[in-house]
C-alpha positions in Angstrom: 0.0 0.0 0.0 1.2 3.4 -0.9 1.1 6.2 1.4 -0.1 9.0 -0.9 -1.7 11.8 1.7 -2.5 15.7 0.7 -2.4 18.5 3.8 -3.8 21.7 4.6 -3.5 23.8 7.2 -6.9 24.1 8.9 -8.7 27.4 9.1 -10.3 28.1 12.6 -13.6 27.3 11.3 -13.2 24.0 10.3 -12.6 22.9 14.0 -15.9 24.6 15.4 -17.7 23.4 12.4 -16.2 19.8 11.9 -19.3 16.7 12.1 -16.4 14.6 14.4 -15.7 17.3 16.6 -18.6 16.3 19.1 -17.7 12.3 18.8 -13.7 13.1 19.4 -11.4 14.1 21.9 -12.0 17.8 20.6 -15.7 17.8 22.4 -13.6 18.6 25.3 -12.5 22.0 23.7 -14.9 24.8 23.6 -14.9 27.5 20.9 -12.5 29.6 22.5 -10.1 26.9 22.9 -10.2 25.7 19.4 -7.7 28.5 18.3 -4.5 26.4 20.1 -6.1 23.4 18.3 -6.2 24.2 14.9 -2.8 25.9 15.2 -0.9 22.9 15.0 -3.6 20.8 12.9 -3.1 19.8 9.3 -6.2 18.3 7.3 -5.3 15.4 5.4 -6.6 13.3 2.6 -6.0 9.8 2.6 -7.3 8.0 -1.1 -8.4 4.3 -0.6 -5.9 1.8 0.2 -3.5 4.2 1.4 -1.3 4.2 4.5 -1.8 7.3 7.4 1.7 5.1 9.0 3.2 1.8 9.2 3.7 -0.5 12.2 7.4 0.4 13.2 7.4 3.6 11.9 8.7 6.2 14.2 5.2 7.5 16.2 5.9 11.2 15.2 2.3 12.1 14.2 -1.6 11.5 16.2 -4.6 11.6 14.0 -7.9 12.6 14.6 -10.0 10.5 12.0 -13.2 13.0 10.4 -14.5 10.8 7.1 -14.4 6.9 6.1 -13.2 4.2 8.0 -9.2 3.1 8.9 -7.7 -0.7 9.2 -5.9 -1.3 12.0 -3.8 -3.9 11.7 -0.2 -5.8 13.3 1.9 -7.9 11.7 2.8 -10.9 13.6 6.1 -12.2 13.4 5.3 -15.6 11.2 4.0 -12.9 8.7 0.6 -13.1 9.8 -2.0 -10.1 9.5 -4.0 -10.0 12.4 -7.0 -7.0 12.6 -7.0 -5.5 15.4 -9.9 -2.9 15.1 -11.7 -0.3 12.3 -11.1 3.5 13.2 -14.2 5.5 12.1 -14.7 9.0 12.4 -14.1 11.0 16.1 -11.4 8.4 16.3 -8.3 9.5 17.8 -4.9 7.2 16.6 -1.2 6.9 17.3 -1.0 7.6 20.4 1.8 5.7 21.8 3.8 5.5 25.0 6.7 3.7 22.6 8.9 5.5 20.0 7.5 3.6 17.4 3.8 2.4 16.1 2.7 -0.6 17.1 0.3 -1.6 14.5 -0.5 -0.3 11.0 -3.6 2.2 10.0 -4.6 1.8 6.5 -7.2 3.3 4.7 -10.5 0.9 3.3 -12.0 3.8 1.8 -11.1 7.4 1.2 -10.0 8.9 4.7 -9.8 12.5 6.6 -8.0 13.3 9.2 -6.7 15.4 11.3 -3.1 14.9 11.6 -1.3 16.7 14.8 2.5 16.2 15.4 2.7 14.2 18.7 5.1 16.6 20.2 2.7 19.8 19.6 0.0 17.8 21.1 0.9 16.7 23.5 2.1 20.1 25.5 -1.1 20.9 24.5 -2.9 18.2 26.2 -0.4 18.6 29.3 -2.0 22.5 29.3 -5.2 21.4 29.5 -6.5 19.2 31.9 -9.9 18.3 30.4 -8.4 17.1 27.4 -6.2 15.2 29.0 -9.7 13.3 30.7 -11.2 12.8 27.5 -8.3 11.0 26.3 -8.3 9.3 29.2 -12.4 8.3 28.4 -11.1 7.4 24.9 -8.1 4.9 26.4 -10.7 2.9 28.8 -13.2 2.4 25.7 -10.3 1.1 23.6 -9.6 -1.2 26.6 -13.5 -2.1 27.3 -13.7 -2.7 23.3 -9.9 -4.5 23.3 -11.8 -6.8 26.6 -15.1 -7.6 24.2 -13.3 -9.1 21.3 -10.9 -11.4 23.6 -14.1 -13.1 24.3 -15.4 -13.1 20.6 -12.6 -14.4 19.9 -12.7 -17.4 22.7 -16.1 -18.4 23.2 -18.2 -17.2 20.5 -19.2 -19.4 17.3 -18.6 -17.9 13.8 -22.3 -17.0 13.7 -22.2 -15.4 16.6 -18.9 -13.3 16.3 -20.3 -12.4 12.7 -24.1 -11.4 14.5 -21.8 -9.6 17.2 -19.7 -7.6 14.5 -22.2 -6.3 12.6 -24.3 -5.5 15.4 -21.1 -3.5 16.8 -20.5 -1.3 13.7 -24.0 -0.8 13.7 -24.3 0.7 16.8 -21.0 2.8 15.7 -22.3 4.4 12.6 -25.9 5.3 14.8 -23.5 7.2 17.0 -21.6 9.2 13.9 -24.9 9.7 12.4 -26.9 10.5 14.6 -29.6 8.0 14.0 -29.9 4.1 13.6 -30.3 2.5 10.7 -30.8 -1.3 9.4 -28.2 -0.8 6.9 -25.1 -1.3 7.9 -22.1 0.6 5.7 -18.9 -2.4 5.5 -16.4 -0.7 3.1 -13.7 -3.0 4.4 -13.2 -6.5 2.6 -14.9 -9.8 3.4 -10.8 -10.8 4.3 -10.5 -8.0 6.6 -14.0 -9.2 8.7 -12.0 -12.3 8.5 -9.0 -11.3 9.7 -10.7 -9.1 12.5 -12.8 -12.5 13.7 -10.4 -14.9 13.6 -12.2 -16.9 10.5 -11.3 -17.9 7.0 -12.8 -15.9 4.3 -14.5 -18.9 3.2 -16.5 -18.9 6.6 -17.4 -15.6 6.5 -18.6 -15.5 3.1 -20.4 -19.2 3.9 -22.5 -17.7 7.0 -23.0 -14.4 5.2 -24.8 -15.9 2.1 -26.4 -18.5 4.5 -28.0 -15.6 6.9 -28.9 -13.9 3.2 -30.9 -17.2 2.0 -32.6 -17.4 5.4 -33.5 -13.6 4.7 -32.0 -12.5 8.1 -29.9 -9.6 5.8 -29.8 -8.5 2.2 -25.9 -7.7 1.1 -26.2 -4.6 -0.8 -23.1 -2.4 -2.2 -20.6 -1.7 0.7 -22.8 -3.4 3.6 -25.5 -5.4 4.6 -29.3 -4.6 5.6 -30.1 -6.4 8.5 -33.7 -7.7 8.1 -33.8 -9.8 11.5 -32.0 -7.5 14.2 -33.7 -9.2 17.0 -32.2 -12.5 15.7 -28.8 -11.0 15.6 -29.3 -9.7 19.3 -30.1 -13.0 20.4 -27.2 -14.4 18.4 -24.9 -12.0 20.2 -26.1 -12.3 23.3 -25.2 -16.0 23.5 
């Protein structure tokens, strides 16, 4: 993957009128405290398949995710790719108490961001406290969400880590949104879901087109539509 990106510097408006600001770390800002932020903000563009950085690669930047969705993924060290999560927008990445990354983020659609050098962020977190929390919010959902998918991954069937994953992004693009829907948007590959859940593409793609036949959801371009939810609760509740 290349790692093609455009930058701008970002006029003051664009923070107050951003649609992430009120799902990201900068909700702790108020209007008057935007100025500091956008100071030391560039807005990127990230095409699909692109890289915003490389596992390894010195941790020199943060990024603040505002359109399309971000792979997150580790290489292990028998050359395995192992998922580790989908960045969506109000996402905050590469934050690192190491000097390098330790996973990759890779665009799975076209991608903007905020990108902040870590350095310049972080004096200004350590000047205000009440960003400093929200991080701090941000860190213990990454860990609840990090705790949830050990036990997909351990207990749960392929049906029921497939029910649990689409129910999760669900629920994720209701909150960027701002309303639910039975559509859920999937611009990341069937090998990706995969790689997330611990399954061979064959058994994703198997249980997909069985819950289609069953009409439980319809596939349509870049998603599903879930026709059953209450089936897919039940199966995630298992």
């Amino acid at each position: 993957m290349g790692s093609t990106s455009c930058a701008h510097v970002r006029d003051p408006r664009e923070c107050e009128d951003c649609s992430a600001r009120s799902l990201s770390v900068c909700s702790a800002l108020d209007v008057g405290e935007l100025d500091g932020l956008h100071e030391i903000a560039r807005s990127t563009f990230y095409p699909n398949r692109s890289s915003l950085f490389r596992q390894g690669e010195p941790s020199e930047f943060v990024f603040n995710v505002t359109e399309g969705v971000v792979r997150l993924a580790r290489l292990l060290p028998d050359g395995r790719r192992q998922i580790v999560g989908f960045a969506m927008p109000g996402d905050f990445l590469g934050v690192s108490v190491h000097a390098t990354y330790g996973f990759s983020a890779d665009a799975v659609e076209d991608v903007a961001a905020c990108k902040f050098g870590r350095k310049a962020y972080e004096d200004l977190v350590a000047s205000k406290p009440h960003l400093l929390k929200r991080l701090h919010d941000f860190s213990a959902n990454e860990l609840s969400l990090a705790q949830d998918q050990i036990t997909l991954l351990g207990r749960c069937t392929a049906e029921e880590r497939i029910a649990s994953f689409l129910l999760h992004m669900r629920r994720r693009w209701a909150v960027v949104r701002g309303k639910p829907s039975v559509t859920v948007h999937l611009p990341m590959s069937r090998q990706d879901i995969a790689d997330f859940l611990g399954l061979t593409i064959e058994t994703v793609s198997r249980t997909i087109s069985r819950m289609a036949r069953d009409k439980e959801l319809t596939v349509v371009p870049h998603g599903v539509r879930l026709s059953d939810v209450r089936r897919f609760e039940q199966l995630a509740a298992a």
